[in-house]
C-alpha positions in Angstrom: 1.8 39.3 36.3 5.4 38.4 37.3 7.8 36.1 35.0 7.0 33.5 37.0 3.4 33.6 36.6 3.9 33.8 32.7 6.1 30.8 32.9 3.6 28.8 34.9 0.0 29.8 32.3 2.8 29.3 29.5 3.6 25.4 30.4 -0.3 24.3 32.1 -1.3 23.7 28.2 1.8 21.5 28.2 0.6 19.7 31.4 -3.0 19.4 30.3 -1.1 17.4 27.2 1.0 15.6 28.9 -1.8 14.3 31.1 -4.2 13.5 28.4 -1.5 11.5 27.0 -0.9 9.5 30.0 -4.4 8.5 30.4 -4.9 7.5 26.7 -2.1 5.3 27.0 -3.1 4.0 30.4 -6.8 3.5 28.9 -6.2 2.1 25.3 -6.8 -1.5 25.4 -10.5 -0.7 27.2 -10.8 1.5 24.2 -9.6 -0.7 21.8 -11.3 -4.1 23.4 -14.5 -2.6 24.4 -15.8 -6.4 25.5 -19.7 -6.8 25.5 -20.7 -7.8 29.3 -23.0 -10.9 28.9 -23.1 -13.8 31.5 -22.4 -17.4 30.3 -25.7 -18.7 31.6 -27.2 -16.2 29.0 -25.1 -17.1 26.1 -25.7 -20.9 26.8 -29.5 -20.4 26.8 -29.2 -18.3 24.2 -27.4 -21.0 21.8 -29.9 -24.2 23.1 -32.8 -21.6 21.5 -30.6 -21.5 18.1 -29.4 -25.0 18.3 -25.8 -23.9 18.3 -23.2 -26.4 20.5 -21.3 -24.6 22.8 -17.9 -25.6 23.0 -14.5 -24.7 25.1 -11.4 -24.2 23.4 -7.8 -24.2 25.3 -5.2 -22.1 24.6 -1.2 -22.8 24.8 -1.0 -20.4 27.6 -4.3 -21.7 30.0 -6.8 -19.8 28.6 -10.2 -21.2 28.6 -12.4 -19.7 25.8 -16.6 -20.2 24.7 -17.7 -20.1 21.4 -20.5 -21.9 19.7 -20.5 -24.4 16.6 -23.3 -24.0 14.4 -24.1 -25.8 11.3 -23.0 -28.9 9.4 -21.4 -29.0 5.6 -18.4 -29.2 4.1 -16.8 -26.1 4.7 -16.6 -24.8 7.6 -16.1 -20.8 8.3 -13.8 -19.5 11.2 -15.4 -16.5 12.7 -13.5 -13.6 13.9 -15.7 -10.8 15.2 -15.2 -7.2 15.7 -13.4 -5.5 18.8 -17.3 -4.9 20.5 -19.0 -8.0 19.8 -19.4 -11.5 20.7 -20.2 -15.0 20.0 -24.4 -14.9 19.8 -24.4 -11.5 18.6 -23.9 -11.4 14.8 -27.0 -14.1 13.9 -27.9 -13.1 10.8 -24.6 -13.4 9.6 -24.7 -17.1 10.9 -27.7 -17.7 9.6 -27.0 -16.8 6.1 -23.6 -19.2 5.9 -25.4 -22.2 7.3 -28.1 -21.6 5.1 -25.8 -21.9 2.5 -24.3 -25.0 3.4 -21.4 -24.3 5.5 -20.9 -24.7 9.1 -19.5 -21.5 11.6 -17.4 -21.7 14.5 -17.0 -18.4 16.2 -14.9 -18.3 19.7 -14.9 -15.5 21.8 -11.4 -13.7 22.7 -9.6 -13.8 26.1 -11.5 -11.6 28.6 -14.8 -11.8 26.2 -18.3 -13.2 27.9 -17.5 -16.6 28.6 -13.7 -16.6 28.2 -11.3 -16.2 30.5 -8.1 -13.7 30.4 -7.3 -10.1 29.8 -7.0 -9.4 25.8 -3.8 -8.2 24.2 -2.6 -8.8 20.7 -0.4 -11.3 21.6 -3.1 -13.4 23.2 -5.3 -12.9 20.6 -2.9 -14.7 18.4 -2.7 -17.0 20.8 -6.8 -17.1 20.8 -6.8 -17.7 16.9 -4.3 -20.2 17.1 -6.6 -22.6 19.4 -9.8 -21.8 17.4 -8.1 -23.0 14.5 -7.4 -26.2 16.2 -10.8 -26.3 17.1 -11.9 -26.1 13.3 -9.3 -28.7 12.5 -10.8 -31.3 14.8 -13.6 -31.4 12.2 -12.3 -30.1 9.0 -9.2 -30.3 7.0 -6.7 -27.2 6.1 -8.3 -26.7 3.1 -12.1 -27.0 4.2 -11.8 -24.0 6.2 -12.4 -20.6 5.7 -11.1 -17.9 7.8 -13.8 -14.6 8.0 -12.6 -11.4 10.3 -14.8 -8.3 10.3 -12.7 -5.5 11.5 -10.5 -6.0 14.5 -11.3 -9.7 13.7 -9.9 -9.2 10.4 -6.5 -8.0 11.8 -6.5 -11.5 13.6 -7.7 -13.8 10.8 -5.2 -12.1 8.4 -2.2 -12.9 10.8 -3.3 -16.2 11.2 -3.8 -16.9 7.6 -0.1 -15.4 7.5 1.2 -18.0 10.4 -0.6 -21.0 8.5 0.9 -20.4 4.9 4.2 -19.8 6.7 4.1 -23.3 8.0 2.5 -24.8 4.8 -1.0 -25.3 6.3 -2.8 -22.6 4.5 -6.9 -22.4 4.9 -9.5 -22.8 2.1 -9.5 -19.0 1.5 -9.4 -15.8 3.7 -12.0 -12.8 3.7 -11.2 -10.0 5.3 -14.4 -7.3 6.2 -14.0 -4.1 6.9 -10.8 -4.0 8.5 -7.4 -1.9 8.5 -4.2 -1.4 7.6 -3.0 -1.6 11.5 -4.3 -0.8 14.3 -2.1 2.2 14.8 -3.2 3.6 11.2 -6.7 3.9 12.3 -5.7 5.3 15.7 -3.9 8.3 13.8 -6.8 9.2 11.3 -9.1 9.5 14.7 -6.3 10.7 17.1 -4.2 12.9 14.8 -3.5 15.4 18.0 -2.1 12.4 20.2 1.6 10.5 19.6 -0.4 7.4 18.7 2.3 6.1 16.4 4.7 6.0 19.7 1.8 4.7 22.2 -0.1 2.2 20.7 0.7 -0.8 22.3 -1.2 -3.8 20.0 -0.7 -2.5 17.0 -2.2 -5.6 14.9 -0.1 -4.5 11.5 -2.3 -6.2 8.4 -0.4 -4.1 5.9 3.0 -6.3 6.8 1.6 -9.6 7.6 -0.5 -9.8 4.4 2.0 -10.6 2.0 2.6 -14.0 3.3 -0.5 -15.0 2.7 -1.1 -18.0 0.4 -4.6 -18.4 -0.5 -7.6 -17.3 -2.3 -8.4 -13.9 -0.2 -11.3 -11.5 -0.4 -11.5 -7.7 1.0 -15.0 -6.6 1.2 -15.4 -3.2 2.6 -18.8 -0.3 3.0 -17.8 2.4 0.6 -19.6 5.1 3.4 -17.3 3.4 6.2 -16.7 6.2 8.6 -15.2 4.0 11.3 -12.5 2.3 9.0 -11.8 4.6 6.0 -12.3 2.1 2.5 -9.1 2.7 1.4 -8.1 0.5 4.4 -9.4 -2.2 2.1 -8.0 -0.7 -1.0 -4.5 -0.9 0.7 -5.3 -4.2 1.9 -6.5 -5.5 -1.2 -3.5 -4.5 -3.1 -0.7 -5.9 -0.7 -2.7 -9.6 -0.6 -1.5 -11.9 -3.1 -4.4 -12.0 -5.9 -7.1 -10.6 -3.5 -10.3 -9.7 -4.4 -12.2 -6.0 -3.7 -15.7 -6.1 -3.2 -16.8 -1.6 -2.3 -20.6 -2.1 -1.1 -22.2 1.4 -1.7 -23.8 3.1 0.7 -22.8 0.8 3.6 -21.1 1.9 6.6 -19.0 0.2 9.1 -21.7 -2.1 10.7 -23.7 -3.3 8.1 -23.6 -7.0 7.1 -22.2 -6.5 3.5 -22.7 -10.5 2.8 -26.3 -9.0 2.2 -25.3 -7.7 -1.0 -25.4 -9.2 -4.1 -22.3 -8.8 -5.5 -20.4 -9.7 -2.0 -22.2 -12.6 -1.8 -21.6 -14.1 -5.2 -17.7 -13.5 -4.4 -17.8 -14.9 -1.1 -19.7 -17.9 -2.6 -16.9 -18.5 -5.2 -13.7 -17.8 -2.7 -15.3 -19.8 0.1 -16.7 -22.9 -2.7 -19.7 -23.1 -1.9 -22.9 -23.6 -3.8 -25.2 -20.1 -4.1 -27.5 -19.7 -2.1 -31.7 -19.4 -2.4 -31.9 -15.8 -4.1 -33.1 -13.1 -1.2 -32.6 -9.4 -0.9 -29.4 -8.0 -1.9 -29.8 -4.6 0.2 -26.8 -4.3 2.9 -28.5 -4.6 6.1 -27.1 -5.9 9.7 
């Protein structure tokens, strides 16, 4: 084989690289906003059966987004779901909090079934920001809870940040199953790509925490495979006088407000009453 030849089978690993880089990078946000495709007509039919109110929340920059209102009490928690699911979708979770007293408003992001937009992390800062004023039309500051569950915890975390920046901190913050950053998780499942140079919305829990300023709670599956629990080690440690809650043997999508001892800490973060007693096995 000539020189030339060599030089050309020598660099076609490069290019095969390069390539694969390109397309990652061209292909992240569909990877890491997988949305659910569900029509509106399905979700609103679906929240008459469950006797949820279905309401539309405004954003500063013209976004229109759905999310239901389910529930009545005195506290009310502020959903943030993970990066694959969406309002509707997560009803035991509802189920058990309004059982317990509290009411739940969950609103879908930008580009999510019923919202309008493409989602970025910058609008979905811009998405928490409205939902919170959507709580606030019915609660005060300190009636309201903010809950994330992975990717949703990156957002409720920097909100929680924004609002005890400005002095309007919530009732208490619990974080479930979520990360460091974005681009931390990206690295531990990506290690043979530049991730650290390509990520793009890079939702960085790690350095937003410490501004926090209220009563926080990291729960996390001790078998999480998706998000590593040290995530929530990390995160636990850099929150001001958070709480760690490790729920053996569960995994990444189990509902770990099903155990018993997650439950009981939630209940006292979030101030409310304890529940009927029921089974304490993680389950989603």
């Amino acid at each position: 084989m000539s020189r030339s030849g060599l030089l050309r089978l020598a660099l076609f690993p490069l290019l095969v690289y390069g390539l694969v880089v390109l397309g990652m990078a061209g292909l992240q946000r569909g990877i890491l906003f997988p949305a659910p495709r569900v029509e509106r007509a399905v979700l609103d039919a679906l929240a008459a059966d469950r006797g949820a109110q279905v309401v539309e929340v405004r954003t500063e920059d013209g976004e229109r987004l759905y999310g239901w209102r389910q529930g009545q009490g005195p506290v009310l928690v502020l959903y943030f779901s993970g990066n694959g699911a969406s309002v509707g979708g997560d009803p035991d979770r509802a189920a058990r909090l309004v059982q317990a007293g509290a009411a739940v408003l969950h609103v879908n992001y930008r580009g999510y079934p019923g919202s309008t937009g493409s989602p970025s992390e910058e609008g979905l800062r811009a998405d928490a920001r409205a939902a919170w004023q959507e709580a606030r039309r019915s609660h005060a500051a300190q009636d309201v809870v903010l809950m994330g569950k992975s990717l949703g915890g990156g957002v409720a975390i920097g909100l929680a940040a924004e609002l005890s920046r400005r002095g309007e901190p919530p009732r208490a913050l619990v974080v479930e199953s979520s990360f460091r950053s974005v681009v931390d998780v990206a690295a531990e499942h990506y290690g043979w790509l530049p991730v650290r140079r390509l990520v793009r919305d890079r939702f960085d829990s790690l350095a937003l925490a410490p501004a926090v300023a209220c009563p926080s709670l990291v729960l996390h599956g001790a078998e999480d495979t998706l998000i590593d629990v040290q995530h929530g080690r990390d995160l636990a440690v850099v929150l001001p006088g958070a709480r760690l809650v490790e729920v053996q043997g569960a995994g990444h999508n189990e509902l770990l407000l099903a155990d018993t001892a997650a439950w009981a800490a939630f209940e006292e973060v979030a101030g409310l009453s304890p529940a009927p007693a029921r089974s304490a096995a993680p389950g989603g």
